[in-house]
N, C-alpha and C positions, 0 to 999 in steps of 0.2 A: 426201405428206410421207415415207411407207418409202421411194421411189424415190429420193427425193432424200438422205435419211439413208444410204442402204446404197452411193452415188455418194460421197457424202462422204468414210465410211467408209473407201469402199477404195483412195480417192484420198488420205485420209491415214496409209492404212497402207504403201500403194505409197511413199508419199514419206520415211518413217520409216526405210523399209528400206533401199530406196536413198540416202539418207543413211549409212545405218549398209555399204552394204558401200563406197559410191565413196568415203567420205569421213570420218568418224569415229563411234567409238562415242558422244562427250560431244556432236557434234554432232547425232548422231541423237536422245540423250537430253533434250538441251534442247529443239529441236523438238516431240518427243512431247510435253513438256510444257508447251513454253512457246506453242503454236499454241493449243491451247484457254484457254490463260489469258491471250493475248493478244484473241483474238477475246472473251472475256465484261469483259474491259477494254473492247475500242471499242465492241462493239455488246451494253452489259449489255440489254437488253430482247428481241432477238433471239435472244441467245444463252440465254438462261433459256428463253425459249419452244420452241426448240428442243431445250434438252436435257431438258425436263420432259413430253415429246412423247411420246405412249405405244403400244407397238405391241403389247402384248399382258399380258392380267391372266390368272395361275396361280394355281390354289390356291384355287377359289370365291370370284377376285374377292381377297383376301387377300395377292399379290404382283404388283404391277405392272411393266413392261420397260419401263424409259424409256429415249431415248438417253443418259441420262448412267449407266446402268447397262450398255450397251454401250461405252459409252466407259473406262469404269473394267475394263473386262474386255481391251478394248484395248488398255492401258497397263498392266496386268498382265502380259502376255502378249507383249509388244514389250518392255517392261524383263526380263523373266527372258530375252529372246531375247540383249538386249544385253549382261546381265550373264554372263552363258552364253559369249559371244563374247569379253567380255572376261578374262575365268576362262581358258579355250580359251589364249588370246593371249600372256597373262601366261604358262601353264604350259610352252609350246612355245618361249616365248624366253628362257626363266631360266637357261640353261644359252648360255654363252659360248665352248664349244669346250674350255675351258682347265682344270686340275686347280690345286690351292690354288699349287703353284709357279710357275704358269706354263706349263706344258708342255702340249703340244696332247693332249688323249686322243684314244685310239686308236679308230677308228673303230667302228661297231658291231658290222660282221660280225669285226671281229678280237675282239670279245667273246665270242661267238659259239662258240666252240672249233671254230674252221676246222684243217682239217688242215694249211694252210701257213703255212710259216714267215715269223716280221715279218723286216722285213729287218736290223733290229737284234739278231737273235738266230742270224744264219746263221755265228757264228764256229765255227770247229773246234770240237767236244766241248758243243756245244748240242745238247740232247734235242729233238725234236720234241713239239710238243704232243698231247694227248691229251685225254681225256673228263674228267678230274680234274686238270689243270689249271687250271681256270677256278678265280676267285676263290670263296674259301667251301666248300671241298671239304677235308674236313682232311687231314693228312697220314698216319695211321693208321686205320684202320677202326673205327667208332665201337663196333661191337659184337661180338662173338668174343673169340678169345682174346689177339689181339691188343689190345681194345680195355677188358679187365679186368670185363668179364662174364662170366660172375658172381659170381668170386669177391671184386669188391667191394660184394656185397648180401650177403653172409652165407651164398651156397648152395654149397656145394663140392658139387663130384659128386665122388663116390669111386669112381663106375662108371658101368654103366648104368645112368638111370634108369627104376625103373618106371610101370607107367602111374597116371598120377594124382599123380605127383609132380613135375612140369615144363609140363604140358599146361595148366593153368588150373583142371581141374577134379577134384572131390575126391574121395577115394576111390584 
């Protein structure tokens, strides 16, 4: 009966999967589930006896391995693959090419801060891009003197500072 449980097995895991890549995820999901719950529909007396079938007791006797405990690890296992696939599926096609206007966004590598020019931007008196270009890069330096540290925390330097008064630590 292992020979024929571990035949079955992998004959309906083969068929779940290839379900789920030729043809769809809800077909594969029905399948996984609907093959065991159609077989203890036509044949309730076989199919109990078979999944009540034990191939191995854990635990002094205390946990027993039935096939319907393989089975239930099989459809754990096959549903997080499918659900996995379809997560995967959904994220990679959410995105339509196009910005809230309508307008096609620009490719990736032109995200990218490539050193060439789009062609949309090759008029006379266009800058070439550069490193701080890219989106999210502000226009002033965040920290220096430029960017109003420190004199808007309260620290003026009136000179040079000595040690122990800028470094973190005290004294």
């Amino acid at each position: 009966m292992t020979l024929i449980s571990i035949i079955l097995y992998l004959l309906y895991t083969t068929l779940v999967l290839t379900l789920l890549v030729r043809l769809s995820s809800f077909i594969a999901a029905t399948a996984l589930l609907g093959i065991p719950l159609l077989f203890v529909l036509i044949l309730p007396d076989q199919s109990v006896a078979f999944m009540s079938y034990q191939h191995a007791v854990l635990g002094d006797g205390l946990i027993p391995i039935n096939n319907l405990h393989i089975l239930l690890f099989i459809w754990s296992a096959m549903l997080a693959v499918i659900l996995y696939t379809e997560f995967i599926t959904w994220y990679l096609g959410r995105g339509d090419g196009t910005d809230a206007q309508g307008a096609l966004e620009p490719a990736a590598d032109d995200m990218a801060g490539s050193d060439e020019l789009a062609e949309a931007d090759e008029s006379p008196g266009a800058e070439e891009p550069g490193m701080n270009d890219a989106p999210g890069f502000p226009e002033e330096p965040a920290i220096g003197d430029d960017g109003g540290f420190p004199g808007d925390f309260g620290m003026e330097m009136d000179g040079e500072p000595e040690l122990g008064d800028f470094d973190g630590f005290p004294g």
